[in-house]
Every structure is written in structure tokens, then in C-alpha cells.
N, C-alpha and C positions, 0 to 999 in steps of 0.2 A: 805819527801813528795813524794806521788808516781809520775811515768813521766803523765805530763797530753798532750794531744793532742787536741789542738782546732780547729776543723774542721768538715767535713762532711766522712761520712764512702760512699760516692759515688760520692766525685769529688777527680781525679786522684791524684792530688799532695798530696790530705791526704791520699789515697793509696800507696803513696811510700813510708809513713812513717811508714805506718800501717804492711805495709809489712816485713823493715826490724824489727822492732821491733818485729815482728812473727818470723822472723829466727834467732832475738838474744834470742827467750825466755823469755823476759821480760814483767815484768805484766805494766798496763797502762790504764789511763784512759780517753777516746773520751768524750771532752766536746763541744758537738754542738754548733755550730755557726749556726743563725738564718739570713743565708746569703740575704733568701727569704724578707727579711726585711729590711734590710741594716743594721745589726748589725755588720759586719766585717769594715763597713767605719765610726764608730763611737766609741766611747769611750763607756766602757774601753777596748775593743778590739785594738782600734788602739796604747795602748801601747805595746801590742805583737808585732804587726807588723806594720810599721806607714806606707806601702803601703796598707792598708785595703784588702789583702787577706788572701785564708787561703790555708795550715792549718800554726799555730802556735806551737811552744812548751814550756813546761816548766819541767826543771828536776833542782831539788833541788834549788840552786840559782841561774839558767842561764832559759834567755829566748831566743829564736833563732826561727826564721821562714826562710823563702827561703828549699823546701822539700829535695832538692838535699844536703842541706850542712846539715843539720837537720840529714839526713841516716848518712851523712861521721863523724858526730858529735856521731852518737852513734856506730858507727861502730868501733870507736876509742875507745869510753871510754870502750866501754864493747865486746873489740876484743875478749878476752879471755870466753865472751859468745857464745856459735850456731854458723852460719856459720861464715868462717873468709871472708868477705865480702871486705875485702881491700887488702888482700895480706900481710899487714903490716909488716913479717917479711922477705919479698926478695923485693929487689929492683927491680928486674926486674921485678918478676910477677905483683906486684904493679905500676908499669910506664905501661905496658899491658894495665891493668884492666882500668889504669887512660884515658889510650888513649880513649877505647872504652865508657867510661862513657860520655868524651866529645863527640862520633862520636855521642852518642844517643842525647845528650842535643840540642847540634848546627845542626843536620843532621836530625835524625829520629822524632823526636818530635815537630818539627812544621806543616810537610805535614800531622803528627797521629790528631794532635790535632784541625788541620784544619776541617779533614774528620769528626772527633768524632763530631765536631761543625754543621756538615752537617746532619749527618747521627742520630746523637742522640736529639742532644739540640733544633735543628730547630724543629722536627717532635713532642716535648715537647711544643714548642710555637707556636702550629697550623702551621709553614712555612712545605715547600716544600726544597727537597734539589735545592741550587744552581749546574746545571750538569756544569756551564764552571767551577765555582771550582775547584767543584770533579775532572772532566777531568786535570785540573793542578795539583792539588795537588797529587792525584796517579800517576803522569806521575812522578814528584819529587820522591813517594814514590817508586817507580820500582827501579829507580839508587841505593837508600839507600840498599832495600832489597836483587840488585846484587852486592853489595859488602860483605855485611852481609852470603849471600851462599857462595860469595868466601870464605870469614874469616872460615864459617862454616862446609866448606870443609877441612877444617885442623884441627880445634880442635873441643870441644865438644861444649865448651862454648865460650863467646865471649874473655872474658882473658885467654882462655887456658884449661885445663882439669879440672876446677874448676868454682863452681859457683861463680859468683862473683856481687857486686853492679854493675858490667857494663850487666849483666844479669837480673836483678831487676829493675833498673832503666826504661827498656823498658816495667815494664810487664801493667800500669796503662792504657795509651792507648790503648795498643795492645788487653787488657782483654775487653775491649769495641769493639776493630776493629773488634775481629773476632765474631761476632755477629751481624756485616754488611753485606750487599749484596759485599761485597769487601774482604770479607777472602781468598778467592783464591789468593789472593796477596801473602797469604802467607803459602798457603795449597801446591801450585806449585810448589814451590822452593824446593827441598825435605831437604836440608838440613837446612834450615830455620825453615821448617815445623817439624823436629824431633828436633829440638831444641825449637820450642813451646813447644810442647808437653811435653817435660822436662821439662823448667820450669812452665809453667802451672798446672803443675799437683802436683807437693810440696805442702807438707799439708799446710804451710804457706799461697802462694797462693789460695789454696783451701776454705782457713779459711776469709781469709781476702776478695774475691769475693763473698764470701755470702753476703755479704752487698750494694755489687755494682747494686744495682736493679734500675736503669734508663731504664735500655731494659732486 
């Protein structure tokens, strides 16, 4: 059975998956969820994921949701495909990459996904952005992305001279931020900003932002 993907090809977390599976190479198939309806909080959906979000997966006889463990799940099985996205054969490089995967998870990804909420999803449901938000959550956002210029003052990438899932893992928001009146966030930082730029620009990601048409 080929790997199916349940979810939406424009909301971020089925972009993360969409993504590594672009740099393992592997073929797959996006089965839309009809979120717009409530199909993710009802059966038979909610036997992929019984928190009713998406995306979901399914490859041969394993099903697994949550997007982060889903990448780390096939990063593993098919390391030996595209990029090597865990480091898997040095410990250290791989405890790096693991570090940074969590700075994005617990650090960078709630002040992204706040904004994206503000900046995307609100002006979709006729709202106005909330500005004491915004003002909070980019104030959050600054700290992340001056440590991120420190980090990125040293290496290329966030694990090191290699790309890695702790590189990927940030691109789902960020491919939405900067498309905001708030990319300068990260246009300023120069090292920040050339490390977008890198990975932004991977046919991977090139491939899999075609889809992302909310803005």
C-alpha cells in the first residue's frame, strides 16, 4: 500500500509531512480531510487520530498522527533515502539536530502560529488582526529569532553544516510569515535571513509551497 497522507496540502502540520516526504523522495498519496465540515472530528477519521486533527498517516500496517513524530517516523524507516534528516549515524550530530528540533517545537512555533492566526486565518474569517497580540507574540518572536542569528552565526544550518529536520521542522509557519507585513523579522537578521533563503528555496520546499495558497 502506498504511504497515504490525511490532511490538507495548506494547513502547516500536513506541510511538515509533506515536506519530509519531498526530501526522502517517496511517492504518496494526500487524502483530503474535509475539515471545513467536521470530518477530522468524526468517524472514520477519528480512528487515525482520536484527537480529531490532521494530518494523519498511514504506511503499510502502521497508522500514526502527531506531524513531528510522523517526519521522525519516516526519517527513520527510509534514512537511507534523500536527505539524511536525523543525523542517525553520529551521536552527536543527531543530540544537535534533536536539540534544535525541540527549540522550534517549545520556543518558535507558538509565537509562528499565533501570528499565522492573526495574520492569515482571522482576515479568512472577515476578523481584523488582534494588534496587543501581535505586539506580544512578535516581542516572544524577537528573543527566538536572536538566538537563532546567534546559532546561525556559527553554522550553516541549525544542527550544523547540514540540513536537517531541525531545519524543516520550522519551514510550515515561517513559509506563511513571510508573506506577512512582519517578514522583516526575519529579512534583518542577516543570518537568519540567508539561512531562509536556503532553505526556502530546496526544490522540496518549492514543490510542496505550491499548495500552500491561503495568502
Amino acid at each position: 500500500m502506498a504511504i497515504k497522507v490525511h490532511g490538507l496540502a495548506v494547513a502547516a502540520c500536513t506541510v511538515r509531512v509533506l515536506l519530509c516526504l519531498h526530501e526522502k523522495g517517496l511517492e504518496y498519496e494526500l487524502v483530503p480531510v474535509d475539515v471545513f465540515n467536521g470530518a477530522h472530528k468524526k468517524q472514520p477519521y477519528l480512528s487515525l487520530n482520536p484527537f480529531g486533527q490532521i494530518p494523519a498517516l498511514e504506511d503499510e500496517d502502521i497508522k500514526l498522527f502527531e506531524s513531528r513524530a510522523i517526519c521522525n517516523y519516516l526519517a527513520n524507516k527510509y534514512k537511507d533515502k534523500g536527505a539524511d534528516l536525523l543525523r542517525s549515524s553520529s551521536l552527536k550530530e543527531s543530540a544537535i539536530a534533536e536539540i534544535w528540533m525541540e527549540v522550534e517545537a517549545h520556543q518558535l512555533n507558538g509565537p509562528l502560529r499565533a501570528l499565522i492566526h492573526q495574520f492569515v486565518l482571522n482576515p479568512l474569517r472577515g476578523k481584523v488582526p488582534d494588534e496587543k497580540i501581535v505586539e506580544g507574540e512578535l516581542e516572544k518572536l524577537e528573543k527566538v529569532l536572536d538566538v537563532y542569528e546567534e546559532r546561525l552565526s556559527k553554522s550553516k544550518y541549525l544542527g550544523g553544516d547540514f540540513y536537517t529536520m531541525a531545519d524543516l521542522n520550522n519551514l510550515p509557519y515561517l513559509l506563511y510569515f513571510m508573506k506577512t507585513p512582519k517578514a522583516s523579522y526575519v529579512t534583518s537578521r542577516p543570518h537568519v535571513n540567508a539561512w531562509w533563503n536556503d532553505i526556502s528555496s530546496r526544490p522540496a520546499t518549492i514543490k510542496v509551497s505550491e499548495g500552500m495558497t491561503m495568502i
